[in-house]
C-alpha positions as a printed NumPy array, in Angstrom:
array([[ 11.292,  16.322,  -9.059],
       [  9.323,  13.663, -11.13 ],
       [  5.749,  14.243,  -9.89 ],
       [  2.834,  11.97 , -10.997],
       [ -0.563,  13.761, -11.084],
       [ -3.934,  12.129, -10.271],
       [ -6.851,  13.571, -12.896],
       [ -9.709,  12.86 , -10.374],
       [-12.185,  16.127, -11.243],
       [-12.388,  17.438,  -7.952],
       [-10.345,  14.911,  -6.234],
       [ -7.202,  15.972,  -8.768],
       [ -3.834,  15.435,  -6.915],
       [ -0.262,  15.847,  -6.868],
       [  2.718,  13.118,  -5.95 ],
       [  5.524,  14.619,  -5.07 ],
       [  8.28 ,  12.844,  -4.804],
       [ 12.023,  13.883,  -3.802],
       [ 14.874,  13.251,  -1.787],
       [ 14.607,  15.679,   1.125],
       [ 10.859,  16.432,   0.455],
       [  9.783,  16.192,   4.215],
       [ 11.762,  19.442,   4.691],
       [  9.645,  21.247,   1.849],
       [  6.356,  20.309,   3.205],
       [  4.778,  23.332,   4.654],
       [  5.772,  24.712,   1.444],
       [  4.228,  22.398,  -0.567],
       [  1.051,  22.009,   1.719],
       [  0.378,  25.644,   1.199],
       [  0.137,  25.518,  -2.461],
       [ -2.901,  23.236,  -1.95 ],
       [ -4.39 ,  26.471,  -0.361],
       [ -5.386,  23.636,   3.024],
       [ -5.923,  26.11 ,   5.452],
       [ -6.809,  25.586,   9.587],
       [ -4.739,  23.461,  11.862],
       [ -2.697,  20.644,  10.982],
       [ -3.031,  17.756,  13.068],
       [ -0.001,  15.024,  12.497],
       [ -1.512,  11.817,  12.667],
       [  1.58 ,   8.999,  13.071],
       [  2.926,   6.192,  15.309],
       [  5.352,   5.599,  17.865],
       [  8.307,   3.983,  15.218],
       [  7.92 ,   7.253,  13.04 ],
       [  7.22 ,   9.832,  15.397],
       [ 10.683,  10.137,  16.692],
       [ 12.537,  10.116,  13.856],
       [  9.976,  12.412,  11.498],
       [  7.708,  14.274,  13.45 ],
       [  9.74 ,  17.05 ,  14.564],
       [ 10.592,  17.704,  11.038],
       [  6.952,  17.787,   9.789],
       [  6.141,  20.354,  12.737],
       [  9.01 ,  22.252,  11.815],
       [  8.344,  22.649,   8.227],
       [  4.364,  23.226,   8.718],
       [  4.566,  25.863,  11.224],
       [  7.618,  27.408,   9.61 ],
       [  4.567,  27.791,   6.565],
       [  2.494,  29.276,   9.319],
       [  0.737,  26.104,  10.234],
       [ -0.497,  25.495,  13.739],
       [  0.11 ,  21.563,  14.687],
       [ -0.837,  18.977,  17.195],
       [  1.126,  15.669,  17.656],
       [ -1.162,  12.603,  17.826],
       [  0.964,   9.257,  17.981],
       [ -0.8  ,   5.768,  18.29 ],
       [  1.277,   2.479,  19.036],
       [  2.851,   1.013,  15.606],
       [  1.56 ,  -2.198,  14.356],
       [ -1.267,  -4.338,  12.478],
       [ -2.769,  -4.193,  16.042],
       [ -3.486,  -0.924,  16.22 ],
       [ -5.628,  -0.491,  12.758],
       [ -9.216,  -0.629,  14.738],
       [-12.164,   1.834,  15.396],
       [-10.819,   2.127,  19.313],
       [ -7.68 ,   3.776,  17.618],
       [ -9.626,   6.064,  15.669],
       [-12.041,   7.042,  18.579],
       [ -9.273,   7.577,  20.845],
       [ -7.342,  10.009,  18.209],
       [-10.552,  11.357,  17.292],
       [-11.01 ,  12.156,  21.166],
       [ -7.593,  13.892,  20.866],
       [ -8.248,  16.109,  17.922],
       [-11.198,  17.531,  19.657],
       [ -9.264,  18.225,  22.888],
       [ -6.892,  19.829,  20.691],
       [ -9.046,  22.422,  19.371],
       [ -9.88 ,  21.201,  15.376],
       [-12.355,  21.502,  13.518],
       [-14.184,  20.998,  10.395],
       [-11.421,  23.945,   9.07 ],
       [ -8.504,  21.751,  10.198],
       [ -7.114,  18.825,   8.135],
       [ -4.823,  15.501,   8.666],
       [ -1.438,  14.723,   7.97 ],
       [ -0.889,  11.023,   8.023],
       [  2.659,  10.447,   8.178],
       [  3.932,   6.465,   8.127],
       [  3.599,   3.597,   6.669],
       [  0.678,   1.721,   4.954],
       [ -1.306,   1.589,   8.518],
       [ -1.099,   5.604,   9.517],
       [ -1.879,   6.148,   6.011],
       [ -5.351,   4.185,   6.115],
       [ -6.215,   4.99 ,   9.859],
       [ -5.312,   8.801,   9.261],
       [ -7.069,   8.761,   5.723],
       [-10.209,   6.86 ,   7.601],
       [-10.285,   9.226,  10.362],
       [-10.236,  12.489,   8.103],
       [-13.101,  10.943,   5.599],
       [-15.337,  10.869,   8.94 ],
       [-14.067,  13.629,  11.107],
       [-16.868,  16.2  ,  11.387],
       [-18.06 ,  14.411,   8.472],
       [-14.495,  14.549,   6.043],
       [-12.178,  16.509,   6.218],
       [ -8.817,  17.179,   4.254],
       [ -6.04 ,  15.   ,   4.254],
       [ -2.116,  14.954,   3.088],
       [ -0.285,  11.463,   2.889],
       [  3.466,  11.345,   4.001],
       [  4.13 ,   8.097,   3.305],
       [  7.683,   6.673,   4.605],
       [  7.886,   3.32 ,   3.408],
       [  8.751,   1.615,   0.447],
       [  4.76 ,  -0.207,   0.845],
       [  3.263,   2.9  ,   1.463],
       [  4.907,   4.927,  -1.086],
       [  4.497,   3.193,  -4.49 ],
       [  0.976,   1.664,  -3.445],
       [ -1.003,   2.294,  -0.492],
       [ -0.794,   6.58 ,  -0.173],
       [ -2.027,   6.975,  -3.769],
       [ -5.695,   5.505,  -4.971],
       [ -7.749,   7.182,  -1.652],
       [ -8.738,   4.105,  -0.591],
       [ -8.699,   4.376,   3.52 ],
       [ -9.605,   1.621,   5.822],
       [ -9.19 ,  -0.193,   9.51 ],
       [ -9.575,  -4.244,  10.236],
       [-12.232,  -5.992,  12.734],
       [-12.07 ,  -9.342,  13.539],
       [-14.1  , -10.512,  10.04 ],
       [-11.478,  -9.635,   8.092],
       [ -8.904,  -7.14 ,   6.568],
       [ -9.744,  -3.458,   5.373],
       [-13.734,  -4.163,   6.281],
       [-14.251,  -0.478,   7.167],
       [-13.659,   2.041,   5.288],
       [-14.076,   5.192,   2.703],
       [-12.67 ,   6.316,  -0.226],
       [-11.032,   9.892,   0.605],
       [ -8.973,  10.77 ,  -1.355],
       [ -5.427,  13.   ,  -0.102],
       [ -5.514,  16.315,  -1.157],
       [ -1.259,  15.691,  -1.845],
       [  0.989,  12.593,  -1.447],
       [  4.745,  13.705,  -0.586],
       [  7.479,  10.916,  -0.817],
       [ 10.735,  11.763,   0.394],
       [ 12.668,   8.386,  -0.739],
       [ 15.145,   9.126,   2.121],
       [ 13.205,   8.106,   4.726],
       [ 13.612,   4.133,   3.711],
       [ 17.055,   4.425,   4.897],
       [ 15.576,   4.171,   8.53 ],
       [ 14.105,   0.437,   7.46 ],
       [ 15.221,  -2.57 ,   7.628],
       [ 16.088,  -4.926,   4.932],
       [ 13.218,  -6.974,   4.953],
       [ 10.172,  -4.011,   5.453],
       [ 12.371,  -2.667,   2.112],
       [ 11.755,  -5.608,   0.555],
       [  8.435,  -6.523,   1.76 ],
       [  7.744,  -3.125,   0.197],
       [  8.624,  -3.73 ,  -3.295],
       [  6.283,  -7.003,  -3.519],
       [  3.941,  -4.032,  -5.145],
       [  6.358,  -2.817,  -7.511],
       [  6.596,  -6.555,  -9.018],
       [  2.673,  -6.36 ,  -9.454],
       [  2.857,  -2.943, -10.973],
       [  5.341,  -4.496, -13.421],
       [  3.547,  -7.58 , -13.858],
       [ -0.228,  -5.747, -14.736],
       [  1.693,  -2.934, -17.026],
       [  5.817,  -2.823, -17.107],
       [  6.938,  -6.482, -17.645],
       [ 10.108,  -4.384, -18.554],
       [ 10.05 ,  -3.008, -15.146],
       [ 11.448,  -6.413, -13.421],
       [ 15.15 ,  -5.955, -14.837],
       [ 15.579,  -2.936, -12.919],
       [ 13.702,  -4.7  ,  -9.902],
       [ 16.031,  -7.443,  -9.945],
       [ 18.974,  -4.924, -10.078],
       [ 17.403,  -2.582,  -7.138],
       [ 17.208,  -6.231,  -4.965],
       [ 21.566,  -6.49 ,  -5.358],
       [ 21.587,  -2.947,  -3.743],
       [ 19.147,  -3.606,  -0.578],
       [ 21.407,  -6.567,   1.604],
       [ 22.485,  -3.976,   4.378],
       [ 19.473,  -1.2  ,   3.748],
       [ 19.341,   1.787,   0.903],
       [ 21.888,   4.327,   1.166],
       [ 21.722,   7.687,   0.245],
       [ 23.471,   6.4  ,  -3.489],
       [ 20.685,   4.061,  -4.132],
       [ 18.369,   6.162,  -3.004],
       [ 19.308,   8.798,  -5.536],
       [ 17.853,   6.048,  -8.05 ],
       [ 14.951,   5.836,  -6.185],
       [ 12.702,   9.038,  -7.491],
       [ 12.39 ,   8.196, -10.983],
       [ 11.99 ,   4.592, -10.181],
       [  9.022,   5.085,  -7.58 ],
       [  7.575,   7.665, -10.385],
       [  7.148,   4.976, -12.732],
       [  5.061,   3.201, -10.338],
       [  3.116,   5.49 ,  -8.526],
       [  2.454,   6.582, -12.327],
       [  0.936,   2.734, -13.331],
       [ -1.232,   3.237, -10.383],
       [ -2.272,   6.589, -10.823],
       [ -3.428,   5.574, -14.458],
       [ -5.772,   2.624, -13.657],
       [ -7.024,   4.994, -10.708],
       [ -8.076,   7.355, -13.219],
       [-10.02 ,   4.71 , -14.547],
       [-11.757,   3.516, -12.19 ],
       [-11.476,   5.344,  -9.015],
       [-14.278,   3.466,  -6.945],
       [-13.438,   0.284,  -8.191],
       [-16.95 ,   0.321, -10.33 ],
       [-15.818,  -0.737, -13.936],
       [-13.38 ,  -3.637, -12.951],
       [-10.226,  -2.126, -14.251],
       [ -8.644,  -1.269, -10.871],
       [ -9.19 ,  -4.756,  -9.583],
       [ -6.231,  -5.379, -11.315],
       [ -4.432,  -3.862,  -8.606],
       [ -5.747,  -6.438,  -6.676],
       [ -3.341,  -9.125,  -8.43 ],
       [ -1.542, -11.315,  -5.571],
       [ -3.799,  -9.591,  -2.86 ],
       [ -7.243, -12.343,  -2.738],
       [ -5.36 , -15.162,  -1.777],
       [ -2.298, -13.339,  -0.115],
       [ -4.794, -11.187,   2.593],
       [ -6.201, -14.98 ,   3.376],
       [ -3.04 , -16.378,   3.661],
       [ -1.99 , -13.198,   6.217],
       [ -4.811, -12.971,   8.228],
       [ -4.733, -17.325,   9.195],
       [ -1.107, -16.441,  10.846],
       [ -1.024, -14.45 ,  14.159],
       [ -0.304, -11.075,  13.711],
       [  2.838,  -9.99 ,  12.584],
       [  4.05 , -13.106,  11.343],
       [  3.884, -12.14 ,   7.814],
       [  4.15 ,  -9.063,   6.496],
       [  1.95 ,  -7.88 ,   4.2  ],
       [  4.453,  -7.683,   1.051],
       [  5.223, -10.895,   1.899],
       [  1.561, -12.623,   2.13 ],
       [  1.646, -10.737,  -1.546],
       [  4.558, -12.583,  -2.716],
       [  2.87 , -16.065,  -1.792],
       [ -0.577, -14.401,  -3.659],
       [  1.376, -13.189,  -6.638],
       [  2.961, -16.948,  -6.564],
       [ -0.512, -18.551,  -6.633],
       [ -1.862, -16.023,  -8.917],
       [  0.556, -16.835, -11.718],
       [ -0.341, -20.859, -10.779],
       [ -3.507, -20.598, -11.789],
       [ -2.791, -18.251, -14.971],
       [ -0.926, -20.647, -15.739],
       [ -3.314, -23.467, -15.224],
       [ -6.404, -21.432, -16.307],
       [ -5.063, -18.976, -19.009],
       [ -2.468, -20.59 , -20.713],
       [  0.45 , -18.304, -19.144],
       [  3.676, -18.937, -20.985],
       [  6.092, -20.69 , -17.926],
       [  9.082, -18.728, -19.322],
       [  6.684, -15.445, -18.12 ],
       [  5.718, -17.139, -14.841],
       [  9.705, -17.805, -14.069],
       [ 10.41 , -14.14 , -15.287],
       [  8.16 , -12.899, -12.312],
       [  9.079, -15.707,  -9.512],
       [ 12.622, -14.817, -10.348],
       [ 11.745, -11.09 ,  -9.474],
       [ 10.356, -12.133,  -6.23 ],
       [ 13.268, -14.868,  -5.326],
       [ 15.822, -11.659,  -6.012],
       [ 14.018,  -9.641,  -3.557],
       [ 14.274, -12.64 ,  -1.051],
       [ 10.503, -12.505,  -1.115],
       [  8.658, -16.02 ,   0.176],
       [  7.626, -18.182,  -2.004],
       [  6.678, -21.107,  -0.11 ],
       [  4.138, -21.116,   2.04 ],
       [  4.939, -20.615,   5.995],
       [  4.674, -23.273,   8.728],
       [  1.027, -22.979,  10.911],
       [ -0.767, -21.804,   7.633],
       [ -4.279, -24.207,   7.792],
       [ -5.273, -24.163,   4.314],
       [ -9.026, -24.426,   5.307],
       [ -8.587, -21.591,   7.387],
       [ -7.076, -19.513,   4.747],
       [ -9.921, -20.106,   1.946],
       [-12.294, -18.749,   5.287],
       [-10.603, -15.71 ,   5.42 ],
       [-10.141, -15.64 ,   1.745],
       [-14.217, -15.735,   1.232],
       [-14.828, -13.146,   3.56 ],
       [-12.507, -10.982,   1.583],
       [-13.599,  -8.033,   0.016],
       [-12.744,  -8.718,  -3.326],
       [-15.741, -11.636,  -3.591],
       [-19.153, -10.201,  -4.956],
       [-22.488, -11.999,  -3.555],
       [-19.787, -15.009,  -2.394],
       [-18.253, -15.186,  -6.227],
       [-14.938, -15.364,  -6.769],
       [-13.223, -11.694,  -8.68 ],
       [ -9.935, -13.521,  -9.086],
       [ -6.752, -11.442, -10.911],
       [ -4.794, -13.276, -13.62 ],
       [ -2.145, -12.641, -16.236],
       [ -2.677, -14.019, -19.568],
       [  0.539, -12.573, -20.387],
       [  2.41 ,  -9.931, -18.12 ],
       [  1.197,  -6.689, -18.841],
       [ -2.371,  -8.378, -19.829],
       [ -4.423,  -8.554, -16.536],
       [ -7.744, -10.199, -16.85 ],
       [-10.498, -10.019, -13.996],
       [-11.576, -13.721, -14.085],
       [-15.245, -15.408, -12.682],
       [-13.65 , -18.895, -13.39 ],
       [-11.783, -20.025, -10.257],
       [-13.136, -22.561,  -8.276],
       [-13.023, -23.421,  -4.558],
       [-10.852, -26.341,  -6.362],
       [ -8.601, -24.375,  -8.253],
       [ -7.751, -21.958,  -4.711],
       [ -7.214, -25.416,  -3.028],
       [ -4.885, -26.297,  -5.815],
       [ -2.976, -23.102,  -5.712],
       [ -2.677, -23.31 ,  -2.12 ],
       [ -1.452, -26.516,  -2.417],
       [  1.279, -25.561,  -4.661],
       [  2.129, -22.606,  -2.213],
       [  3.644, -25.773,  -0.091],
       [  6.046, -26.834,  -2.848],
       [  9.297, -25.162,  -2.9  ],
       [ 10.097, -23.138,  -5.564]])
């Protein structure tokens, strides 16, 4: 089993990740030493398909559980949703002894971790993360968070999990495009640390037409190791974002949450919008920086394998987009943190992009690549 660990002081964590590791969770939970009841915190795609096995393999570890499911979507990342399954917990007898077990995608993982950093005032919390998104990127780091209407990820806490488990088998539930939407992150692990990493992206792409099956997924372990491991390392570093070296997970994200939010809901997912901010990103290092264009076609390539966008979709208002871009987290006192490559592998954190150059890049989002 190629577990990653997380050397966080107190926070310290384990990744587990294995084929058939939802079965093993009680077992694994218990090793933490979590005591109290478990209350499974998931939506209504996942909770027929997982849920019964999560119950199973907690109380079978001599767990008590409670089922709380909230409808799947973008939607449903609010403060009503985490009221209402707040509400629930109460009704169902928890505590400040009891802890959360967020099991989903990239959405039950930040509502779930929000909820638990602010439940009787934080409590525990284990990530079961079943999609490729949520797996290599959004269940490790502790960063939790819902949306309001300003903007994307607005409210939140780190809280960090007290485990990640990643059973790799679940993706064979998804479809073809959530898989690939997915593994936008596992470019931008590659591009900020393991250039070398995109060869085996590229090769992982010819396997994912029809869906994973169990024989790709048997690559899939060692493969999500390697980037939940890039993470975990610039984590280390900088685990509340304070010293600029995990901004550099951020590469693709400033203009690509912009880009996501100016589109109804739903109409791009959120590998995707990363594609298009991964696209612009390497524009301007380019433009900026200097960025060698066999480098820049090295990446694109990546993302054309995976059948990722790279042109900008119809109904996007550019003017719109640099809004939503501004109101973004990632700007301090309304100036522009901006991620670029001067090579891949060399991420720089960059104060020198202009209203002009965004307008540029968005500009050359319309072009066909």
């Amino acid at each position: 089993m190629p577990n990653v660990s997380l050397s966080l002081g107190k926070n310290s964590y384990e990744v587990h990740i294995n084929n058939g590791a939802l079965d093993s969770l009680g077992y694994l939970v218990s090793h933490t030493r979590l005591s109290g009841k478990a209350a499974i915190v998931t939506d209504s795609h996942v909770a027929p398909l997982y849920a019964e096995r999560v119950c199973a393999s907690l109380e079978e570890a001599g767990y008590t559980t409670s089922l709380h499911v909230f409808p799947a979507g973008e939607q449903s990342k609010k403060l009503s949703t985490v009221e209402t399954l707040a509400n629930e917990m109460v009704q169902a007898g928890h505590d400040r002894t009891s802890f959360i077990v967020a099991l989903g995608g990239g959405v039950v993982g930040d509502m779930g971790g929000f909820l638990a950093s602010i439940y009787y005032r934080g409590i525990p919390f284990v990530q079961v993360p079943t999609t490729v998104m949520a797996q290599v990127d959004s269940s490790v780091g502790g960063k939790t968070a819902v949306d309001i209407d300003g903007g994307k990820n607005l409210i939140g806490a780190f809280h960090q999990p007290r485990l990640v488990v990643a059973d790799p088998t679940t993706l064979t539930t998804l479809p073809a495009r959530v898989l690939r939407e997915g593994m936008a992150e596992m470019v931008k692990h590659a591009a900020i640390r393991k250039p070398k990493m995109l060869l085996t992206l590229r090769r992982l792409a010819e396997e994912i037409e029809l869906g994973f099956t169990l024989s790709t997924i048997d690559q899939l372990p060692q493969i999500m190791a390697e980037n939940i491991a890039i993470k975990a390392r610039i984590v280390e570093e900088d685990e509340k974002e304070t010293c600029g070296v995990r901004a550099f997970l951020n590469l693709g994200h400033t203009l690509g949450h912009g880009i996501e939010a100016s589109l109804p809901l739903g109409t791009l997912l959120h590998g995707e919008a990363v594609s298009l901010g991964l696209r612009a990103a390497l524009f301007l290092s380019r433009r900026l920086l200097g960025m060698e264009a066999t480098a820049e076609r090295d990446l694109l390539e990546t993302l054309r394998a995976l059948e990722l966008p790279l042109q900008l979709p119809d109904g996007v208002e550019p003017e719109r987009a640099l809004q939503l871009t501004a109101s973004d987290k990632k700007f301090q006192a309304g100036a522009i943190r901006f991620v670029l490559l001067e090579a891949p592998g060399k991420p720089v954190l960059s104060d020198a992009v202009t209203q002009e150059d965004l307008q540029a890049a968005l500009e050359h989002l319309t072009t066909p690549y």
